[in-house]
Residue frames as a rotation matrix with the C-alpha (Angstrom) as fourth column:
UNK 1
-0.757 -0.548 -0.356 29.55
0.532 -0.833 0.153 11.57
-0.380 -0.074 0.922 -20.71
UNK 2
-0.776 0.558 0.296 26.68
-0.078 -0.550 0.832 12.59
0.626 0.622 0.470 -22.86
UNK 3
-0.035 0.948 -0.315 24.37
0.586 0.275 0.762 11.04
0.809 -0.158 -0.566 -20.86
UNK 4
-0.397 -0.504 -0.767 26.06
0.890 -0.414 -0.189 13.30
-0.223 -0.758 0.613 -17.93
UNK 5
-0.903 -0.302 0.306 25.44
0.423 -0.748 0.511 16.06
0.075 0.591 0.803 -19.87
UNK 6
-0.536 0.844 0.003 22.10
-0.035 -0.025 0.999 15.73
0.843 0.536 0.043 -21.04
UNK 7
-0.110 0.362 -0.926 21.20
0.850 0.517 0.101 15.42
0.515 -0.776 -0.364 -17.15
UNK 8
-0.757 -0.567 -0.325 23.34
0.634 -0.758 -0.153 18.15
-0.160 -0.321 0.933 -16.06
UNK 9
-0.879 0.403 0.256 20.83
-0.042 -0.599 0.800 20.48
0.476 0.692 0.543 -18.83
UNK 10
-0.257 0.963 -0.075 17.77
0.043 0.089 0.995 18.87
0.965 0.253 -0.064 -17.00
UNK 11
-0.097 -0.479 -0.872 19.02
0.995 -0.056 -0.080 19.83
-0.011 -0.876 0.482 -13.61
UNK 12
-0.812 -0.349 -0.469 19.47
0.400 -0.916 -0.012 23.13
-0.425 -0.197 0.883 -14.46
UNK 13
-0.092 0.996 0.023 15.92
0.435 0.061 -0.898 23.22
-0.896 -0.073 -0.439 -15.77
UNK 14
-0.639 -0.606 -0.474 17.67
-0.468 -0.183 0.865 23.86
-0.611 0.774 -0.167 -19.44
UNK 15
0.740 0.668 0.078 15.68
-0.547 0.665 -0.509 22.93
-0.392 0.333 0.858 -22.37
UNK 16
-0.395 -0.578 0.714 17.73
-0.332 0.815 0.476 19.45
-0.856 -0.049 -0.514 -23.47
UNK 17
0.910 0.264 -0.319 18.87
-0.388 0.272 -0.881 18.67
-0.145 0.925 0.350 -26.90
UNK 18
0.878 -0.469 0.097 21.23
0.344 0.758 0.555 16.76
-0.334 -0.453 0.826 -28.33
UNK 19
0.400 -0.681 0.613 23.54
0.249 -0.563 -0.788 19.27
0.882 0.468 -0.056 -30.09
UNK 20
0.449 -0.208 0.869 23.76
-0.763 -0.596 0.252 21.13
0.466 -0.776 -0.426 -26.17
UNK 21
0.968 -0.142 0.209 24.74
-0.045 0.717 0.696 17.81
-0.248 -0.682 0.687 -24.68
UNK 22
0.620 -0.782 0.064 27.46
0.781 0.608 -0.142 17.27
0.072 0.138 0.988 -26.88
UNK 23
0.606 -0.455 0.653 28.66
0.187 -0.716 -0.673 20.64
0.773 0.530 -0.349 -26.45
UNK 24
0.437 -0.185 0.880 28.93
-0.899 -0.110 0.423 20.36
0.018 -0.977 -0.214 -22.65
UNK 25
0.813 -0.484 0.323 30.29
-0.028 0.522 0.852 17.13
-0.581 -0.703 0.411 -22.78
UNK 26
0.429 -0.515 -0.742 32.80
-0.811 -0.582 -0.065 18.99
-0.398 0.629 -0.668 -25.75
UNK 27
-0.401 -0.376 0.835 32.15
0.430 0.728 0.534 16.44
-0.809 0.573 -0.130 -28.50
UNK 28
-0.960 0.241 -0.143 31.21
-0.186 -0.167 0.968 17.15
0.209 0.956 0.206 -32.16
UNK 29
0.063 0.989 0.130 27.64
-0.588 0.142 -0.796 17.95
-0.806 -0.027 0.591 -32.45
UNK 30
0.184 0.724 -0.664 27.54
-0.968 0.250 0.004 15.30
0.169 0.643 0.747 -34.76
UNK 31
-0.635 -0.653 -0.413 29.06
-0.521 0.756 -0.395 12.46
0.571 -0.036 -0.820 -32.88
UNK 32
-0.535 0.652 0.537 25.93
-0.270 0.469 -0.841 11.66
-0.800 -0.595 -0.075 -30.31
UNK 33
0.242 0.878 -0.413 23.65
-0.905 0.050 -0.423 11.38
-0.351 0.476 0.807 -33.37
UNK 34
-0.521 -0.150 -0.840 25.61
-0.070 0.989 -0.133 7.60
0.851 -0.010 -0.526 -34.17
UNK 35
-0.971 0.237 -0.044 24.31
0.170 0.544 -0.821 6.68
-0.170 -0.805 -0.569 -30.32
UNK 36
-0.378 0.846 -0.376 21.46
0.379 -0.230 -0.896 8.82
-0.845 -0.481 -0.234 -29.81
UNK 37
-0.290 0.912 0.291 18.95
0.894 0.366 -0.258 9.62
-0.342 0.185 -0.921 -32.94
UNK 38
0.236 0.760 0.605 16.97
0.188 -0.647 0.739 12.05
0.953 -0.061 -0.296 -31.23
UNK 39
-0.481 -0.108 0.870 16.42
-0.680 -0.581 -0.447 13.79
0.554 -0.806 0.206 -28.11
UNK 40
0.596 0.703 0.389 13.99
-0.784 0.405 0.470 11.61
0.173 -0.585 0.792 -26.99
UNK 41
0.946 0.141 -0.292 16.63
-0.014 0.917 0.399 8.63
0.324 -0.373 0.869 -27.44
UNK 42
-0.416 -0.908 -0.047 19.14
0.409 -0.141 -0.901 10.32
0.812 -0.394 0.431 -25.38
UNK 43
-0.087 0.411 0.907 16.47
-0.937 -0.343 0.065 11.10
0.338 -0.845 0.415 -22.68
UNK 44
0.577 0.322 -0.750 15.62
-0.377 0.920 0.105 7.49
0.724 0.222 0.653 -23.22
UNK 45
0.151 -0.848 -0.508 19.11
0.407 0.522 -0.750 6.57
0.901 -0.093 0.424 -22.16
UNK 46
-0.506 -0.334 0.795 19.04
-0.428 -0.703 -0.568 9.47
0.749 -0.628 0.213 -19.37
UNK 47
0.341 0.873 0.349 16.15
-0.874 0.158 0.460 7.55
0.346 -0.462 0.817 -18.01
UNK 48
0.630 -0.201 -0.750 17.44
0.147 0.979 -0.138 4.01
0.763 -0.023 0.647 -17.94
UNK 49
-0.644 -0.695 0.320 20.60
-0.057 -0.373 -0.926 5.66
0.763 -0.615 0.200 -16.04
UNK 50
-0.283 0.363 0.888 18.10
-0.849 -0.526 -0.056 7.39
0.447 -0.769 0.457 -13.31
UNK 51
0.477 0.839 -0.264 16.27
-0.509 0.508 0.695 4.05
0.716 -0.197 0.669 -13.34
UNK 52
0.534 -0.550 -0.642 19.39
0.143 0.807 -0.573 1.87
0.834 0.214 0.509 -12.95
UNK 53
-0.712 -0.587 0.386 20.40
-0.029 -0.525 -0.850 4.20
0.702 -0.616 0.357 -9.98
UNK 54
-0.016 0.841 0.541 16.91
-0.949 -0.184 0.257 3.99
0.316 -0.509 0.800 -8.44
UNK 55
0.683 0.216 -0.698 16.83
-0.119 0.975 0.186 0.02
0.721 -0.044 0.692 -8.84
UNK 56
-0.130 -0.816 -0.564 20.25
0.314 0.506 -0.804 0.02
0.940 -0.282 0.190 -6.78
UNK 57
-0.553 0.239 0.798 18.87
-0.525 -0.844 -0.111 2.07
0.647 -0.481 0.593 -4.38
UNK 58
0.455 0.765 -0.455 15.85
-0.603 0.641 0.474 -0.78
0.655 0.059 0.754 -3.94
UNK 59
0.450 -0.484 -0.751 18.05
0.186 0.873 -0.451 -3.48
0.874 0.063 0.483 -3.77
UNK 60
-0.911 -0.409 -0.061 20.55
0.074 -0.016 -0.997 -2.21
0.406 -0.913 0.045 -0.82
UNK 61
-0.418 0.576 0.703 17.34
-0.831 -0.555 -0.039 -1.21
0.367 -0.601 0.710 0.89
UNK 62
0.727 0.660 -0.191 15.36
-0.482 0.689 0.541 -4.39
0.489 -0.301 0.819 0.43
UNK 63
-0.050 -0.848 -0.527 19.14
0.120 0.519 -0.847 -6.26
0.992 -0.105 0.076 1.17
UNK 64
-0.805 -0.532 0.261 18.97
-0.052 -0.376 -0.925 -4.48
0.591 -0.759 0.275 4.66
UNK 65
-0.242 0.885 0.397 15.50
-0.905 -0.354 0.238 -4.78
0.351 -0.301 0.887 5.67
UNK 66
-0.674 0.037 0.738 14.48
-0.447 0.775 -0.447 -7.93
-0.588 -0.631 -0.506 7.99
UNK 67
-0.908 -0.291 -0.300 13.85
-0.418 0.679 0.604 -10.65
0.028 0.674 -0.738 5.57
UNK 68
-0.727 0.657 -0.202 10.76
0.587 0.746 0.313 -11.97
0.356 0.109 -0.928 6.94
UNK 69
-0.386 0.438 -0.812 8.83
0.555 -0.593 -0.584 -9.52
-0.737 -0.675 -0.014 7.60
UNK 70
-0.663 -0.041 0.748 7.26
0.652 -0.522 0.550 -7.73
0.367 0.852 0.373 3.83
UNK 71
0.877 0.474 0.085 5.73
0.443 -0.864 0.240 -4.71
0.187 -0.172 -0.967 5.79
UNK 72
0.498 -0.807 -0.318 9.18
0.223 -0.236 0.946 -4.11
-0.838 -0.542 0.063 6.90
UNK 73
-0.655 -0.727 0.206 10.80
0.438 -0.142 0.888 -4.39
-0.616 0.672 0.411 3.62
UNK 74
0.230 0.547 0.805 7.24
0.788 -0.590 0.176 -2.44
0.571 0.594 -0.567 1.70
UNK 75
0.929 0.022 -0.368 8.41
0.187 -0.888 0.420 0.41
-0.318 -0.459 -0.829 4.37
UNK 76
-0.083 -0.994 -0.077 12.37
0.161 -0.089 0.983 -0.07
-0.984 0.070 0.167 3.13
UNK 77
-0.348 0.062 0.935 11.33
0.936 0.078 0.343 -0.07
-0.052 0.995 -0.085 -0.44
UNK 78
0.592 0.578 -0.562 9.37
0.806 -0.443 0.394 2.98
-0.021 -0.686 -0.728 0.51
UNK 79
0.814 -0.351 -0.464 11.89
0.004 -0.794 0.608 5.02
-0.581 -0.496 -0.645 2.11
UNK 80
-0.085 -0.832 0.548 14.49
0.631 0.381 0.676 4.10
-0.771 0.403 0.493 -0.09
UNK 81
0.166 0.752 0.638 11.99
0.986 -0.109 -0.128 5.69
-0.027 0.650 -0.759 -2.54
UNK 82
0.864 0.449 0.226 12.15
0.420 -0.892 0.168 8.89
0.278 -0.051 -0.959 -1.31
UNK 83
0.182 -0.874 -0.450 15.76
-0.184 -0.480 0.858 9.52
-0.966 -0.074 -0.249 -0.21
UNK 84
-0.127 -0.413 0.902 16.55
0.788 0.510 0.344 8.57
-0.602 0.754 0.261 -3.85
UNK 85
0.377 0.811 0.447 14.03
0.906 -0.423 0.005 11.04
0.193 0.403 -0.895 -5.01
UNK 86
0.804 -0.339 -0.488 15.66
0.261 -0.536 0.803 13.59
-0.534 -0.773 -0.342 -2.29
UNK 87
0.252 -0.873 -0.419 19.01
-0.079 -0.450 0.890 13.41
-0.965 -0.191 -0.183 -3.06
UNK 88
-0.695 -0.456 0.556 18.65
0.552 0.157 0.819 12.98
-0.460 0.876 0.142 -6.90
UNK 89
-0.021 0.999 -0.034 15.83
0.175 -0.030 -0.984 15.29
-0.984 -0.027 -0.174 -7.60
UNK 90
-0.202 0.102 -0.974 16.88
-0.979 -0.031 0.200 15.81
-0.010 0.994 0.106 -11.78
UNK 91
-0.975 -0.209 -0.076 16.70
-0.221 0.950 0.221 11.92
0.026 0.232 -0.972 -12.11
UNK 92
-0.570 0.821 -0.034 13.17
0.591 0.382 -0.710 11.73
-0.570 -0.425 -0.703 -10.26
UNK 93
-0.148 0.750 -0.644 11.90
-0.384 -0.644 -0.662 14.26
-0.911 0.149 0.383 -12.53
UNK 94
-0.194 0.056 -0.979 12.86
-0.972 0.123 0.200 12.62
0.131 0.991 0.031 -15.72
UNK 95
-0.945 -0.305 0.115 11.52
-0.296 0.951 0.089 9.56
-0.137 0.051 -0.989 -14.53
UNK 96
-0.702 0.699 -0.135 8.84
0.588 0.463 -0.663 10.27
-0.401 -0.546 -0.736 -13.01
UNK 97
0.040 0.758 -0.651 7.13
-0.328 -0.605 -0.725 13.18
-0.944 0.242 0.224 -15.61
UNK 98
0.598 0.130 0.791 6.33
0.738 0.296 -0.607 13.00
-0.313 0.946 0.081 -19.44
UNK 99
0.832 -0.003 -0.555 8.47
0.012 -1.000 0.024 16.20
-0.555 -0.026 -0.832 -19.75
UNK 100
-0.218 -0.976 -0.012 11.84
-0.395 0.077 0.916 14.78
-0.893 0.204 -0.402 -21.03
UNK 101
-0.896 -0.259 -0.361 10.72
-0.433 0.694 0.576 11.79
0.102 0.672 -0.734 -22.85
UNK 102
0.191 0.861 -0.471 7.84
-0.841 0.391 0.374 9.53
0.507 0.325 0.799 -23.83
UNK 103
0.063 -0.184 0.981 7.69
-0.886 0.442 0.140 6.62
-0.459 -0.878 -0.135 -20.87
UNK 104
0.662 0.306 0.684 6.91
-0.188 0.951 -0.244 3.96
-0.726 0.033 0.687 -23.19
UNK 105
0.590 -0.626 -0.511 9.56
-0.587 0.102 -0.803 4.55
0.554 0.773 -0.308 -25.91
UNK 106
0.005 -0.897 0.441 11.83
-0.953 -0.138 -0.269 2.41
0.302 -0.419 -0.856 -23.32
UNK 107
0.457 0.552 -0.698 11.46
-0.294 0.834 0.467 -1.01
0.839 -0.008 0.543 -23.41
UNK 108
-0.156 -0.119 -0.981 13.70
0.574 0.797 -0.188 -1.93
0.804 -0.592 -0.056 -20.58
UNK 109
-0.915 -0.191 0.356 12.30
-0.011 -0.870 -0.494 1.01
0.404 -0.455 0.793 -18.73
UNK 110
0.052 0.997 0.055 8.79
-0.924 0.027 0.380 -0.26
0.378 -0.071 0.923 -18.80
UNK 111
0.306 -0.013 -0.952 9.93
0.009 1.000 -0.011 -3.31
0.952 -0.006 0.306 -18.14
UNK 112
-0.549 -0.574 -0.608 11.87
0.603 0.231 -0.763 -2.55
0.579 -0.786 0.219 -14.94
UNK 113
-0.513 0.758 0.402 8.84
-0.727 -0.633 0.267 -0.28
0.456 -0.155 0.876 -14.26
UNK 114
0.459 0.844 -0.276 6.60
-0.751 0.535 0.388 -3.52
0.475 0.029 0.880 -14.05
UNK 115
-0.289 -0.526 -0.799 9.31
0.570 0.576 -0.586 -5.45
0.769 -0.625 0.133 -11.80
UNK 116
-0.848 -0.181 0.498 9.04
-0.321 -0.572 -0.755 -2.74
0.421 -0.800 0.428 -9.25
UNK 117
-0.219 0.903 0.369 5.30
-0.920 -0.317 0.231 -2.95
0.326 -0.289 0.900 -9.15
UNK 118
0.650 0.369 -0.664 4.74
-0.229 0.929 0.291 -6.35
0.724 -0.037 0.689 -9.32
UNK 119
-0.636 -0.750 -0.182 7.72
0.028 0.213 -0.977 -6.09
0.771 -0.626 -0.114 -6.26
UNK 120
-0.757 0.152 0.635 5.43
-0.555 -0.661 -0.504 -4.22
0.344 -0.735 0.585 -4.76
UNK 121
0.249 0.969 0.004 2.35
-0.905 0.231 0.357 -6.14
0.345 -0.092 0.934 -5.00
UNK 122
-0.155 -0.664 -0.732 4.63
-0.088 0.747 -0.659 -9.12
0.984 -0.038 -0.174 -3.81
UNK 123
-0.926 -0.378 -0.007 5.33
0.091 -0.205 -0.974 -7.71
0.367 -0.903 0.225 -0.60
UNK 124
-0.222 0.942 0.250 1.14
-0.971 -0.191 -0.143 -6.63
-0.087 -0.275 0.958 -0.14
UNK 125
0.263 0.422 -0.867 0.51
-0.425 0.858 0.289 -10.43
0.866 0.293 0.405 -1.05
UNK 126
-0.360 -0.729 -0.583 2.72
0.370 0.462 -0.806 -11.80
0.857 -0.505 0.104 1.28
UNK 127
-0.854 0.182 0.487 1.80
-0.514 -0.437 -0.738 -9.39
0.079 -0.881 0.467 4.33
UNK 128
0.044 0.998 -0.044 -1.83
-0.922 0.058 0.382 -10.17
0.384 0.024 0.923 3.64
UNK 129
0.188 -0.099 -0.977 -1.17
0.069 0.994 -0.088 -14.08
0.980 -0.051 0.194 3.38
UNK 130
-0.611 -0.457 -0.646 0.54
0.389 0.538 -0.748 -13.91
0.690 -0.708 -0.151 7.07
UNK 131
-0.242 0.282 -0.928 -2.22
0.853 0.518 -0.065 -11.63
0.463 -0.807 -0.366 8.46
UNK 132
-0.304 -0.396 -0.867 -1.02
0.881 -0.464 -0.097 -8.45
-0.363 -0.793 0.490 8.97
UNK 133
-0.991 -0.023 0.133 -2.75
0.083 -0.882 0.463 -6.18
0.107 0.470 0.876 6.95
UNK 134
-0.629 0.777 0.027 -6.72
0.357 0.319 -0.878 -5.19
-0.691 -0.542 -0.478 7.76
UNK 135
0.492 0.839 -0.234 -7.75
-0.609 0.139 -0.781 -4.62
-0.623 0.526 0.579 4.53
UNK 136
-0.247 -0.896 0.368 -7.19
0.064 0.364 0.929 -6.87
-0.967 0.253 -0.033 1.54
UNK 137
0.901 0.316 0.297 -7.45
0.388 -0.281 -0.878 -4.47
-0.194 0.906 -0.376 -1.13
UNK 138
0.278 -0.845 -0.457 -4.52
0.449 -0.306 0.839 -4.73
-0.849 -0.438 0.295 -1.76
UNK 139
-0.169 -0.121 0.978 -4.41
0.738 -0.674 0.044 -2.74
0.654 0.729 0.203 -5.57
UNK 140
0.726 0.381 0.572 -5.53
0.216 -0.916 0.337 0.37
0.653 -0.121 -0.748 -3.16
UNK 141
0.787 -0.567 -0.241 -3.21
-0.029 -0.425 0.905 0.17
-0.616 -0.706 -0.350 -0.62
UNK 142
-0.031 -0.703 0.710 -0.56
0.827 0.382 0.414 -0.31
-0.562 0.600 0.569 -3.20
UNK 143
-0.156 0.035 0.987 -1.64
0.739 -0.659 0.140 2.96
0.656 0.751 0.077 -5.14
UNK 144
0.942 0.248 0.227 -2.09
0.090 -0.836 0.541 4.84
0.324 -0.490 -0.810 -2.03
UNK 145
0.624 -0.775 -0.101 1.56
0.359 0.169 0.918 3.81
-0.694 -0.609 0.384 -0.72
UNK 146
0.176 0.105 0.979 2.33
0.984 -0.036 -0.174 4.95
0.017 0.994 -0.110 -4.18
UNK 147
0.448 0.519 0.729 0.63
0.669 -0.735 0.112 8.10
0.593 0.437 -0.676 -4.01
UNK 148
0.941 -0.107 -0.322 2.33
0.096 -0.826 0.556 9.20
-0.325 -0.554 -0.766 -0.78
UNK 149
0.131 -0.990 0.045 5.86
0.727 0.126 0.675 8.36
-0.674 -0.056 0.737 -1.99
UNK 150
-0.336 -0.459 0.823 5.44
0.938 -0.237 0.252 10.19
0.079 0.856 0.510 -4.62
UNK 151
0.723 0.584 0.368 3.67
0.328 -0.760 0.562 13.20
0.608 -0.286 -0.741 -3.23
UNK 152
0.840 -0.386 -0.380 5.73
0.032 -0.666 0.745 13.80
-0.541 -0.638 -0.547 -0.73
UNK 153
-0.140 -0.755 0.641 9.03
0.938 0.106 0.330 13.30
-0.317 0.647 0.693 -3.41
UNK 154
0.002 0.248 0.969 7.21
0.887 -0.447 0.112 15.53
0.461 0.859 -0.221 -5.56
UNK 155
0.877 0.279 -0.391 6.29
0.465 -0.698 0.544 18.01
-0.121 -0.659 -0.742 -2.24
UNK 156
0.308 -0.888 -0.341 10.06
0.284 -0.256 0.924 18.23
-0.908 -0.381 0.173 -1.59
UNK 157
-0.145 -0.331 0.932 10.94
0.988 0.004 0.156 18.49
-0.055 0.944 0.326 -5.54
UNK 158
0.435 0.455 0.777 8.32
0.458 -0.855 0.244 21.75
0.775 0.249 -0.580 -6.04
UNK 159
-0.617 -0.786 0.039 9.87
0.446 -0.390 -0.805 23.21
0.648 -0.479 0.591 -2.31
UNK 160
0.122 0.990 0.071 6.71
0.078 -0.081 0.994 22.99
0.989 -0.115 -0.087 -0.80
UNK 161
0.218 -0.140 -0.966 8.18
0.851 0.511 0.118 21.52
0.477 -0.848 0.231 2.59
UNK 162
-0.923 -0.305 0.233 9.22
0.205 -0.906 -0.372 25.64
0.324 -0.295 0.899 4.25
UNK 163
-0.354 0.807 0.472 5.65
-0.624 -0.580 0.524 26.65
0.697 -0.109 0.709 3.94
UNK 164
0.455 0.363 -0.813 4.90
0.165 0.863 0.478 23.50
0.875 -0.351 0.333 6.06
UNK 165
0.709 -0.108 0.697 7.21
-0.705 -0.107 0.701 24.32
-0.001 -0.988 -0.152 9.11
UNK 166
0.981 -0.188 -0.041 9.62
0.154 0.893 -0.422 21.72
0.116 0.408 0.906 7.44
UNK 167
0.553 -0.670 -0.494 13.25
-0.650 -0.719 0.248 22.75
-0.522 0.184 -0.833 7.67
UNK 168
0.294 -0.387 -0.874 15.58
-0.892 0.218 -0.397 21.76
0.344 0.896 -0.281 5.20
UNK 169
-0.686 -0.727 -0.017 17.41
-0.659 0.631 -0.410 19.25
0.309 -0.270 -0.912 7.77
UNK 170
-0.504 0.358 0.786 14.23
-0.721 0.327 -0.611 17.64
-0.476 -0.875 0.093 8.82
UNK 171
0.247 0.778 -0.577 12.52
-0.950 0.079 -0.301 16.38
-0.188 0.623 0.759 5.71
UNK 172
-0.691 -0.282 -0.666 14.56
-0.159 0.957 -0.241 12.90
0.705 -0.060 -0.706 6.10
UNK 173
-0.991 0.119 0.062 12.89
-0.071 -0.067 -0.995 12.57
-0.115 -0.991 0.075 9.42
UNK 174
-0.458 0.880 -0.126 9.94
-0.585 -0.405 -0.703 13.48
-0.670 -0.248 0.700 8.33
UNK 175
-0.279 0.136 -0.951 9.79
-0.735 0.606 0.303 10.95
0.617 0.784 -0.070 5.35
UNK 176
-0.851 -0.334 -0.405 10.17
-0.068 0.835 -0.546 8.20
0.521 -0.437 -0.733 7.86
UNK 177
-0.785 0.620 -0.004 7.77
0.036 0.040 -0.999 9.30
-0.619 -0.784 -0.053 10.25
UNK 178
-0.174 0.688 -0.704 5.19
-0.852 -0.464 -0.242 9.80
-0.494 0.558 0.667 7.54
UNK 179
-0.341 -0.486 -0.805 6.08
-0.711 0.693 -0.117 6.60
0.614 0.532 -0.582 6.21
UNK 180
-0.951 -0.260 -0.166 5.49
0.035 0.443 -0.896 4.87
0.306 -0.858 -0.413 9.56
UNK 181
-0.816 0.550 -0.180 2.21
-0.222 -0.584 -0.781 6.34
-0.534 -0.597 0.598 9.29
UNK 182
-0.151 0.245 -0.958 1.22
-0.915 0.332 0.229 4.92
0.374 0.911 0.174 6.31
UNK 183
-0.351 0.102 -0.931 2.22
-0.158 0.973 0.167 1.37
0.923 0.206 -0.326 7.36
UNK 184
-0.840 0.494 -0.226 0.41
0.354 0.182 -0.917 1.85
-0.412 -0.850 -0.328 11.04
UNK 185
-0.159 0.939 -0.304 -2.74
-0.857 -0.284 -0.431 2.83
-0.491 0.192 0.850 9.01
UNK 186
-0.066 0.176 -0.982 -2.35
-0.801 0.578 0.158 -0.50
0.596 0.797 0.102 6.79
UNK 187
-0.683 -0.709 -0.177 -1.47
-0.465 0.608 -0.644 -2.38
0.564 -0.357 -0.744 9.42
UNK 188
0.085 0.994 -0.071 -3.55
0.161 0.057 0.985 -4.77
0.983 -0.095 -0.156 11.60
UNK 189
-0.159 0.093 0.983 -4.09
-0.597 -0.802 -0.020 -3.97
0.786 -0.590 0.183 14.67
């Protein structure tokens, strides 16, 4: 409920404390301060949420994505990325900026940070190993596959995607195909 709250505030681009949380989620401003400290460790917690909602996100993706194949599932991991991003954009911001909260105050936030990656670099290991990739730097392609997911997240976040000829209903579409574009540039050939 607090943590609901304390979202809600960072949605609405509210500045986010814990007295306001508990008012919206109409407890005693002094009942969050037994859970939550501080602000930061009730962003803390706001984060873990977003994360825990991102990770499921992963998971059905990677769950659905053709098993042998890890360009297939580094493009499902991917897109998953970015409809998450999409259709939660308060979550992706407090995950993904220093604005809410300090990233490292979270231990199992860094931690499930450094599963993702070290998914990721899985899947780039694995492609390489069978062949299918035509370079094998893979730390760069990894930080460029990165960079676009998050760029274009961020693109759509800031409302960038209009000036572009984007329309609201296309920008799924256009993830994908952008996406696709990515892994036919990594890809060999």
């Amino acid at each position: 409920m607090l943590i609901d709250a304390a979202l809600q505030l960072a949605a609405e681009g509210a500045e986010v404390s814990v007295r306001e949380a508990a008012r919206r989620a109409a407890v005693s401003p002094g009942a969050p301060f037994r859970h939550f400290p501080n602000r930061d460790a009730l962003m803390a917690a706001v984060a873990e949420e977003a994360q825990r909602r991102f990770r499921l996100e992963i998971e059905a993706a990677l769950g659905e994505a053709a098993a042998p194949d890890p360009l297939a599932r580094f493009r499902a991991f991917g897109l998953a990325y970015l409809r998450w991003a999409m259709r939660n954009p308060a979550h992706f911001e407090i995950i993904s900026t220093g604005r809410y909260f300090t990233h490292g105050s979270s231990a199992g936030l860094t931690r499930d940070n450094a599963e993702l990656v070290a998914l990721t670099e899985r899947m780039l290991a694995e492609a390489a190993e069978q062949g299918l990739l035509w370079s094998g730097d893979l730390k760069r392609i990894q930080i460029a596959g990165r960079a676009l997911v998050y760029g274009f997240a961020r693109m759509n976040l800031d409302g960038h995607f209009p000036r572009w000829g984007v329309e609201e209903g296309e920008i799924e579409r256009m993830a994908e195909g952008v996406i696709d574009l990515f892994i036919a540039g990594i890809a060999k050939r």
